[in-house]
Backbone as numpy.savetxt, mean C-alpha at the origin, in Angstrom:
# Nx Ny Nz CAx CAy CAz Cx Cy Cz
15.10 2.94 -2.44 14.90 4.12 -3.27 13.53 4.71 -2.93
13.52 6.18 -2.98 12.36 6.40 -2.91 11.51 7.15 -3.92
10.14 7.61 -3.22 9.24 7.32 -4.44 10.10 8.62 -5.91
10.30 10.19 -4.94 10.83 11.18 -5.79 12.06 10.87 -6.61
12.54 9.94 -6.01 13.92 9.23 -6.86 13.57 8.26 -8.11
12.39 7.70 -8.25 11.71 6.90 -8.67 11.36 7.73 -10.29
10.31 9.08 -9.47 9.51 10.24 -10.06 10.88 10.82 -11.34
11.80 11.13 -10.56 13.19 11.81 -11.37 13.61 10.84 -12.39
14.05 9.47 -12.05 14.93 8.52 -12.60 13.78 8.62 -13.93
12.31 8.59 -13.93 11.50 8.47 -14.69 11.82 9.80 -16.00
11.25 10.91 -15.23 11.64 11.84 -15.92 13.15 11.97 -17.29
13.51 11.20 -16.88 15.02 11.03 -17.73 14.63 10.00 -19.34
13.54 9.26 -18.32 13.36 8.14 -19.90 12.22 8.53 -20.67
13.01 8.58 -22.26 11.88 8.78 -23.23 10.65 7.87 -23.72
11.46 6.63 -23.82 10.59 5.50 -24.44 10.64 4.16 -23.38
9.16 3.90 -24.06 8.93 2.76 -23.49 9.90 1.71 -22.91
10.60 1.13 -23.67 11.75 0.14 -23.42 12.83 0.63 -22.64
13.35 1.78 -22.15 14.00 2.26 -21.40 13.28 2.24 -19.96
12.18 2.75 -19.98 11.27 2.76 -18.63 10.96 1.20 -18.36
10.49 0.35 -19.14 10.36 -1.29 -18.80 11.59 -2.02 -18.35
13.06 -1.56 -18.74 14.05 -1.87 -18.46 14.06 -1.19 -17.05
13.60 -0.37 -16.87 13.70 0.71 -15.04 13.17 -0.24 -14.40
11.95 -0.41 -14.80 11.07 -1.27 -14.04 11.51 -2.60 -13.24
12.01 -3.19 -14.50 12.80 -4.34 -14.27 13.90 -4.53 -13.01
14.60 -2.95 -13.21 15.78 -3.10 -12.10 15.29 -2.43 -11.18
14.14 -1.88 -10.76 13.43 -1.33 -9.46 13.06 -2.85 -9.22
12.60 -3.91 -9.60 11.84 -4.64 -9.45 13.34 -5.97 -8.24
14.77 -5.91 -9.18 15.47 -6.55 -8.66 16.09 -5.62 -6.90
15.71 -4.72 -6.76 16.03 -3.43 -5.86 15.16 -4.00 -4.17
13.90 -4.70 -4.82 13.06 -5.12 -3.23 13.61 -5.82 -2.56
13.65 -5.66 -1.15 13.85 -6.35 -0.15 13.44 -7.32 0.05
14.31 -8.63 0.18 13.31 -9.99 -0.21 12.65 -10.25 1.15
11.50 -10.79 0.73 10.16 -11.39 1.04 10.52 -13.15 1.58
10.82 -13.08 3.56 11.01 -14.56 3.55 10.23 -15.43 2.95
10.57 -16.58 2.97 10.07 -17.85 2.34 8.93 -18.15 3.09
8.72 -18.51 4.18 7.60 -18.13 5.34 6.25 -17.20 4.48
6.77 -16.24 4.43 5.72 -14.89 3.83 5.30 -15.16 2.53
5.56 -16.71 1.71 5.19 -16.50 0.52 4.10 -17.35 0.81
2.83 -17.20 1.55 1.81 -18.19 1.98 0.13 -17.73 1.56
-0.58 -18.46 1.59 -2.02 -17.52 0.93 -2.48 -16.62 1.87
-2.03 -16.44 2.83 -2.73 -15.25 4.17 -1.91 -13.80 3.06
-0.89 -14.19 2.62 0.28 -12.55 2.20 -0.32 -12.63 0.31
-0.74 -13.69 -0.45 -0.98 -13.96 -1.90 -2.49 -12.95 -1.84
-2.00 -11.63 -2.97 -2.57 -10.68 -3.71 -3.80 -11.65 -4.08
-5.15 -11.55 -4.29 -5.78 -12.03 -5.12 -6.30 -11.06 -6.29
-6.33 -11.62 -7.44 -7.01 -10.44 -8.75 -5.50 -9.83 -9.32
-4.49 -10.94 -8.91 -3.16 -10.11 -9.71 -2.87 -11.94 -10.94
-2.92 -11.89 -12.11 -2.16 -13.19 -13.13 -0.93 -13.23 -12.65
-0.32 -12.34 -12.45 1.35 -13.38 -11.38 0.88 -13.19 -10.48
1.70 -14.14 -9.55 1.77 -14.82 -7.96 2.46 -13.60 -7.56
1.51 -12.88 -6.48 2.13 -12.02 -5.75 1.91 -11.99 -4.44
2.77 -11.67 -3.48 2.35 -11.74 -2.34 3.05 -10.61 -1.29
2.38 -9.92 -0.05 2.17 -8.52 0.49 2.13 -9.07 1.84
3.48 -8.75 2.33 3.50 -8.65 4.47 3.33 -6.98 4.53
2.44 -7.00 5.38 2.73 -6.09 5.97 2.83 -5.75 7.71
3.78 -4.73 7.66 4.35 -4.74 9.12 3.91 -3.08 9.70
2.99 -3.41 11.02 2.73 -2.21 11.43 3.79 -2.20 12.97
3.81 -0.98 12.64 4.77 -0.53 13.95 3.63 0.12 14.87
3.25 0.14 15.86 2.38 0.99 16.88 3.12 1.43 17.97
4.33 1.73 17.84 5.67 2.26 19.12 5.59 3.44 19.23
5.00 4.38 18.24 4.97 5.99 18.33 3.70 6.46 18.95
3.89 7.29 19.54 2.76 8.16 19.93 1.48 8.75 19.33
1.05 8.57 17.82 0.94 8.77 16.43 0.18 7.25 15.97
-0.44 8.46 14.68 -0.75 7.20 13.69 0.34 5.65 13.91
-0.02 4.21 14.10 0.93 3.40 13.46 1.91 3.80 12.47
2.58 2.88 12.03 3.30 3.26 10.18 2.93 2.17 9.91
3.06 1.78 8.75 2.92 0.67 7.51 4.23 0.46 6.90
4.66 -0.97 7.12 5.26 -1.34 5.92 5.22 -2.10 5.57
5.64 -2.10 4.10 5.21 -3.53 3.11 6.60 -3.86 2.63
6.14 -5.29 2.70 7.46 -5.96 2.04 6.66 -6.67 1.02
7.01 -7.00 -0.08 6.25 -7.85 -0.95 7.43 -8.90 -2.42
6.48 -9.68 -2.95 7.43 -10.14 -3.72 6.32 -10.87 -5.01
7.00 -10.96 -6.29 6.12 -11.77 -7.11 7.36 -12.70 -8.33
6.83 -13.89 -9.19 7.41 -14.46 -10.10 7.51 -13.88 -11.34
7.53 -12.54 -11.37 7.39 -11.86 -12.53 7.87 -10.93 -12.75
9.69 -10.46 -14.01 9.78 -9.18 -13.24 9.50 -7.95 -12.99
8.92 -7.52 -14.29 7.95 -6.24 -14.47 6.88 -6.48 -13.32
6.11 -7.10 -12.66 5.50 -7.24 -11.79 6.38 -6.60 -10.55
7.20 -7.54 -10.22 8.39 -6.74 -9.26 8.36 -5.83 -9.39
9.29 -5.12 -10.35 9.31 -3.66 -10.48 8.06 -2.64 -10.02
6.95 -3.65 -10.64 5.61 -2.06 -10.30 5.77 -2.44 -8.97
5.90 -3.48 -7.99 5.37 -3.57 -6.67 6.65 -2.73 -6.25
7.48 -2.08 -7.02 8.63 -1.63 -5.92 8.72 0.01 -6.31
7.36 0.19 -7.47 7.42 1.84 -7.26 5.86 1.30 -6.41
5.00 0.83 -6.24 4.10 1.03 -5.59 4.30 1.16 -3.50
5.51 0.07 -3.71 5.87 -0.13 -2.09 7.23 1.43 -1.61
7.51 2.39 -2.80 7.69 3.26 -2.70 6.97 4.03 -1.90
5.82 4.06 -2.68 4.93 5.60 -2.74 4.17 5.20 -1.20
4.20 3.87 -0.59 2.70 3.82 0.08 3.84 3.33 1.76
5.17 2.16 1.39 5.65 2.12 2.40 5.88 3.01 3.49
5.88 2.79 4.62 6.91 3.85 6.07 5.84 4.52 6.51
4.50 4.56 5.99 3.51 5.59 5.92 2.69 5.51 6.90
2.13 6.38 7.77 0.29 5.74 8.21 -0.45 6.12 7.73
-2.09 5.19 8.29 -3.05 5.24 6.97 -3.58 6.23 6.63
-3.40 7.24 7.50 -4.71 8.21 6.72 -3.54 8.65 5.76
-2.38 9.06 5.43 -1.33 8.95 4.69 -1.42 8.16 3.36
-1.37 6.74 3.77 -1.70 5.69 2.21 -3.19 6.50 2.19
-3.74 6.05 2.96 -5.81 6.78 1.84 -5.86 7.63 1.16
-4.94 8.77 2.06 -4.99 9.89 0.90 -3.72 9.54 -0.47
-3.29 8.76 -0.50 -2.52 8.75 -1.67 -3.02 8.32 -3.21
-2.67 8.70 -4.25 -3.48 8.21 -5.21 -2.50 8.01 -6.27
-2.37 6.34 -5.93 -1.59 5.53 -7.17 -1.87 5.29 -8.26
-2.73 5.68 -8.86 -3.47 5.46 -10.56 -2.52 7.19 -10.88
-3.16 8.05 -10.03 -2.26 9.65 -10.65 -0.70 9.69 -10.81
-0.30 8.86 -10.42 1.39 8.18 -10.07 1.49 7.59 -11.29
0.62 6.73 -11.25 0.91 5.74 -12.95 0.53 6.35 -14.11
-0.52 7.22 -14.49 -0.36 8.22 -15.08 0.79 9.13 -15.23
1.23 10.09 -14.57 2.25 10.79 -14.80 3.75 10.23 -15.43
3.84 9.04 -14.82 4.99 7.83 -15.28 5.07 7.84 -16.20
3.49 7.48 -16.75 2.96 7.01 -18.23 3.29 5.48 -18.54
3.26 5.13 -17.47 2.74 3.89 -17.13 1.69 2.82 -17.29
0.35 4.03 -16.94 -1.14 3.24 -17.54 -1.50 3.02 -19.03
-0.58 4.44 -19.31 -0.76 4.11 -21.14 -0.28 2.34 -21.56
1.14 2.19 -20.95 1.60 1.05 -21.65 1.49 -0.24 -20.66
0.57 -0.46 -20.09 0.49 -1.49 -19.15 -1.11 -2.24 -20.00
-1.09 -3.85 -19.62 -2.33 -4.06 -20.17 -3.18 -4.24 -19.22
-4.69 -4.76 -19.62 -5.91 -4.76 -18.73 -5.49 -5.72 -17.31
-4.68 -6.52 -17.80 -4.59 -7.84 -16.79 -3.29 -7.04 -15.94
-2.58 -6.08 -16.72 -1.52 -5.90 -15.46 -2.39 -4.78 -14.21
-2.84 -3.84 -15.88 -3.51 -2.23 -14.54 -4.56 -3.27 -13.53
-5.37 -4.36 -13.93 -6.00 -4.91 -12.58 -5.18 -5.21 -11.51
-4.30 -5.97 -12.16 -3.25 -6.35 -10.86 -3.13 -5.52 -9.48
-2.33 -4.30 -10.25 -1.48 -2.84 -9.72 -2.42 -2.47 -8.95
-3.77 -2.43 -9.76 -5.70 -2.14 -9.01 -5.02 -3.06 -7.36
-5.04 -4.06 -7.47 -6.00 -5.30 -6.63 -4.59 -4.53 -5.87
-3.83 -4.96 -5.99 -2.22 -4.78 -5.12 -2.66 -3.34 -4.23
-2.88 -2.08 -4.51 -3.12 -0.81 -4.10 -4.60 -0.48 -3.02
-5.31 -1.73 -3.91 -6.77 -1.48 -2.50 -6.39 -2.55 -1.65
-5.31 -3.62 -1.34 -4.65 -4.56 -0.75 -4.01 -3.11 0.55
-3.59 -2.53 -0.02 -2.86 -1.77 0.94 -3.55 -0.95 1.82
-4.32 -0.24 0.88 -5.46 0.46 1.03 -6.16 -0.22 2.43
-6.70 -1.24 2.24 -7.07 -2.31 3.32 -6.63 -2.21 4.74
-5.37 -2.45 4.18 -4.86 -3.00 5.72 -4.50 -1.62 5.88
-4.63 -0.62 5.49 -4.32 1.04 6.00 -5.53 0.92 7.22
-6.47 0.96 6.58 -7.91 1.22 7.24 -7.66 0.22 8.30
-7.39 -1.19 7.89 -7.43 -2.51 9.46 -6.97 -1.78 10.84
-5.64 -1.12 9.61 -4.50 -0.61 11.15 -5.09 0.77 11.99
-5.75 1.58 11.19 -6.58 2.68 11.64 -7.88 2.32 12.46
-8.21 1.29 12.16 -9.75 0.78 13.18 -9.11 0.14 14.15
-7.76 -0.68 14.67 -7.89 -1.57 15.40 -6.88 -0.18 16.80
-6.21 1.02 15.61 -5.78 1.85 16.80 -7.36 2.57 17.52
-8.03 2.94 16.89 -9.66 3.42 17.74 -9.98 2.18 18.63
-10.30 1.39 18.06 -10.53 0.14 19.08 -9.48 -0.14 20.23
-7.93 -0.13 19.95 -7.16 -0.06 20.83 -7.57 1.14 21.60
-8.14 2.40 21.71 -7.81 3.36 22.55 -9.10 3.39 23.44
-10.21 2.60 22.36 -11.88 2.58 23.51 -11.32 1.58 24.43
-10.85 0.43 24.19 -10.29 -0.61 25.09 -9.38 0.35 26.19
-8.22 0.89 26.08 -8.02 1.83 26.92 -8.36 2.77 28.19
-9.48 3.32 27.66 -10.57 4.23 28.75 -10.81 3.65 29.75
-10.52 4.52 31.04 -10.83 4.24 32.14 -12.42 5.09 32.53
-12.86 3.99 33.21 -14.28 4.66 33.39 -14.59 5.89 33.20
-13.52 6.60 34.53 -13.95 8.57 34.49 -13.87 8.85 33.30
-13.40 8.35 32.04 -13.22 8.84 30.62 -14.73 9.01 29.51
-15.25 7.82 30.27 -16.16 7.28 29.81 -17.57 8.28 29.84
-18.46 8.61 28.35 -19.34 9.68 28.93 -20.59 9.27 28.32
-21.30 8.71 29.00 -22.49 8.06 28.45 -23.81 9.76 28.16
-24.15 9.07 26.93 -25.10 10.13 26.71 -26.64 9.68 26.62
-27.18 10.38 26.77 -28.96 10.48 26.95 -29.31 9.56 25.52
-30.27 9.48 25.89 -30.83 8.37 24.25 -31.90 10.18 23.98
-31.43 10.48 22.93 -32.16 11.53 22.61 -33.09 11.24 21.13
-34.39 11.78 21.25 -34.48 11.56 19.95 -35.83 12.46 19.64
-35.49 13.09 18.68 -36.18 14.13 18.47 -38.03 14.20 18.42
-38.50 13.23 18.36 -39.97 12.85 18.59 -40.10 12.72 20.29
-39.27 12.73 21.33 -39.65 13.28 22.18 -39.59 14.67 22.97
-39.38 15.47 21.59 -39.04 17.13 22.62 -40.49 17.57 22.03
């Protein structure tokens, strides 16, 4: 499902307990997370449930990488937020996730209203988790492309500095 399907299905529910029940079945909706991937290299830290975040970059396009996340936790409202969050941020590249802003998402939901301190940290820690490895995958394509350069590319400049003109 995606995120505008997410945005709509929302729009429909009035109250709380209708939207926590959404949650719930967005949450049974994720793509499971092998057994392998449930290890402390993929475990969220700063989330009270056990959560844990693969992510898979593609670098086959000509283009930004993409990002995707697969993720999974023991909790199901937990689930659920990780499966409007792996909505909004999956398939993406990073300058794509950076510019995205998942707190304005949970707002509009009305989400942050009814979530508590220990969950909105979670959702926090889970979103600069992504955030993260947006940026990893964006530094290691620059680094992939200086590695690249063939000498003639290469343009060394003067050490200039303004106390000697």
């Amino acid at each position: 499902m995606n995120i505008d399907e997410i945005i709509e299905n929302f729009s429909y529910l009035d109250d709380w307990e209708d939207r926590y029940r959404y949650l719930i079945e967005l949450g049974r909706t994720l793509a499971p997370l092998a057994e392998a991937a449930h290890n402390e290299a993929n475990k969220v830290l700063g989330c009270a449930s056990q959560v844990w975040l693969e992510t898979r970059v593609d670098r086959s396009g000509p283009g930004e990488p993409i990002l995707t996340f697969v993720a999974d936790s023991d909790a199901h409202i937990v689930r659920g937020l990780l499966a409007v969050i792996l909505a909004l941020y999956s398939d993406m590249t990073p300058s794509k996730i950076l510019a995205t802003d998942a707190e304005a998402l949970f707002q509009d939901l009305g989400l942050s209203a009814h979530l508590t301190r220990q969950r909105t940290n979670g959702v926090r820690s889970m979103v600069e988790r992504i955030k993260r490895e947006a940026r990893r995958a964006a530094e290691a394509k620059v680094e992939r492309k200086r590695r690249t350069l063939v000498p003639s590319e290469l343009v060394i400049l003067e050490d200039h500095h303004p106390a000697n003109e």
